[in-house]
N, C-alpha and C positions, 0 to 999 in steps of 0.2 A: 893449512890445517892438516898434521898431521895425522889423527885421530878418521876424519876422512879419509885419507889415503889406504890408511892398513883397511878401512871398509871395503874401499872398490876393491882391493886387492885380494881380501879374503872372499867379496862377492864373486871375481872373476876366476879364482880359483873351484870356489863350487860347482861353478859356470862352464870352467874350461875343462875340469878335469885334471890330473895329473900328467896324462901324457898325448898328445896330437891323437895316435894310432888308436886308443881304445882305454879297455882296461883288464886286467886278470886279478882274479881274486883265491882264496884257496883258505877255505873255512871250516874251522871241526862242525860236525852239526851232534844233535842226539845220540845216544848210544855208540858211539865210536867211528859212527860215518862221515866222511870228509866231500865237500862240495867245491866241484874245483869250477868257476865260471869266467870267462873269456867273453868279451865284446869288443868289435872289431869295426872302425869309422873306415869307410872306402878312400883309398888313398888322393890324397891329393881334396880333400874336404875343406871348406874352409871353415875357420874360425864359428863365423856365423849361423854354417851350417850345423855344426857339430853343436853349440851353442843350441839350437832348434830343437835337435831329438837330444839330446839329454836332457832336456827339460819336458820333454813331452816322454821319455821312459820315466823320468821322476814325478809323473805327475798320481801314483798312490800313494807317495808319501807328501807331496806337496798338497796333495788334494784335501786328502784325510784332515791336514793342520787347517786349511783353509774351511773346509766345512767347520770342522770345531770352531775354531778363531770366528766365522760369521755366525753360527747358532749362538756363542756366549756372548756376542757382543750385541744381538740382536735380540735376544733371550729379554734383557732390562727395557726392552722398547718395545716390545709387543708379546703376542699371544706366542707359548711358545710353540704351535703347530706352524702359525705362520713364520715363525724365526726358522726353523726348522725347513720349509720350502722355499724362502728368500735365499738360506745358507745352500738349498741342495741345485736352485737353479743357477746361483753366481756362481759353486764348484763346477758343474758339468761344462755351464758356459765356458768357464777358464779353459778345462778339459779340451773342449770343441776347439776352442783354437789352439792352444797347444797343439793339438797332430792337424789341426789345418797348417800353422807354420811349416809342420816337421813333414808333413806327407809326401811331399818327394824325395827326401833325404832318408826319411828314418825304414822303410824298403830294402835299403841298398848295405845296412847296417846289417853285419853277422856277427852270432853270437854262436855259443854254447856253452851246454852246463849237464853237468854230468854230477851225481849224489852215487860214493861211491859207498858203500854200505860197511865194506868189511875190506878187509888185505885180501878176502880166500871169492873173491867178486867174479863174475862173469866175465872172461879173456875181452871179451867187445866193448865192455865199460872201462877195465882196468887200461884199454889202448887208446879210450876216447881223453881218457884222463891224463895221460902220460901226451897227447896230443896237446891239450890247453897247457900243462906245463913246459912245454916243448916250448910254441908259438908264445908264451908271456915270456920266459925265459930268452929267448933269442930277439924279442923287440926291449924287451928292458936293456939288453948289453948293447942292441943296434943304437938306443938312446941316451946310454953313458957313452958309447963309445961318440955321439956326433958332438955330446957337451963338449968331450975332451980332444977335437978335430983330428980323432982320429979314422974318422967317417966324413966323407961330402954327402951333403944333404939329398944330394941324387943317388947314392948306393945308400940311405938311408931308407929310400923312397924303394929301392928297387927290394929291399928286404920286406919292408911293408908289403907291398906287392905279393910275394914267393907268402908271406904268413896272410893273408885277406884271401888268397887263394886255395890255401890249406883248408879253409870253413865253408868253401863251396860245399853244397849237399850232396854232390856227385863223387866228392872223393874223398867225404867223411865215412864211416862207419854210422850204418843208419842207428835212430835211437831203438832202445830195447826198452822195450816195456815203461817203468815211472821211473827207472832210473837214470835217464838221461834224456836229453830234446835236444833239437837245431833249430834255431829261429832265423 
C-alpha cells in the first residue's frame, strides 16, 4: 500500500522533526520586528525521547484541534455544555499525559527566542539574536556536512555538544525585559 507508506512517513516526519539536534527558526513578526527561536534536544536523545516532548511542546496546537474536533463531534449527541466538558476533560486528559511521557526528557530541552523589534534594538538582544543564528547556522552545515560524510557522526555529536552548551543560562546573556527569554 503505497498510499499508507507516504502516511507514516509524513506522520514521522511531523513526529521526528527535521533535524535530530532541535530546530531554529527566524520569522518577520508585526511592524518590522523579527523573531529568531532556537530549540535545542540534549545530545545523544533518542528517537523516542525527542518523539515525547515534541509532542508534549505541541500539545496548544494539538490541544486546541482536539477540543474543537470533540465539542463538534459531541455538540450533535448531547447538550452542548456537556459536549463542551466531555471535549475540555479528554483535551486536558491527553494534555496530562503528554508531559507525563515527556517529564523527564522535556527539562533537559533548551530553547531561546528572542523578538527583535527594530535594526536600532538593545546591544543585549541584537547579541542574543546573532547567538541563535550563529548556533542554527553551524548545526545546519554540521548536518549537510554528515549527509555528505564529510562529518563522523561522532564530530557530529561533538558540535552538538559545543552548540547545547552555548544555551546554558550561565553563559547566555540574561533576558531583558519582553524582548527575549531562555527556557
Amino acid at each position: 500500500m503505497p498510499g499508507n507508506t507516504t502516511l507514516r512517513n509524513l506522520w514521522h516526519r511531523i513526529l521526528d522533526g527535521e533535524t535530530a539536534w532541535g530546530s531554529m527558526s527566524v520569522r518577520p513578526q508585526r511592524w518590522g520586528a523579527t523573531s529568531y527561536r532556537i530549540v535545542i534536544y540534549p545530545p545523544g536523545v533518542s528517537v523516542e525521547e525527542r518523539r515525547r516532548v515534541r509532542i508534549w511542546r505541541g500539545f496548544p496546537e494539538w490541544g486546541a484541534l482536539l477540543w474543537l474536533s470533540a465539542a463538534a463531534a459531541l455538540s450533535g449527541l448531547t447538550e452542548p455544555g456537556t459536549a463542551a466538558a466531555i471535549a475540555t476533560v479528554a483535551t486536558v486528559s491527553a494534555g496530562a499525559i503528554a508531559l507525563t511521557r515527556a517529564q523527564r526528557h522535556r527539562q533537559r530541552v533548551r530553547s531561546m527566542e528572542v523578538i527583535l523589534p527594530s535594526q536600532n534594538s538593545d546591544i543585549s538582544v541584537l547579541v542574543r539574536a546573532r547567538l541563535i543564528e550563529s548556533i542554527g547556522t553551524t548545526m545546519t552545515d554540521a548536518d549537510k556536512r554528515l549527509r555528505d560524510r564529510q562529518l563522523s557522526p561522532s564530530d557530529h555529536e561533538v558540535i552538538w555538544w559545543r552548540a547545547y552548551d552555548q544555551l546554558e543560562r550561565e553563559t547566555v546573556i540574561p533576558s531583558v525585559g519582553r524582548y527575549g527569554l531562555i527556557r
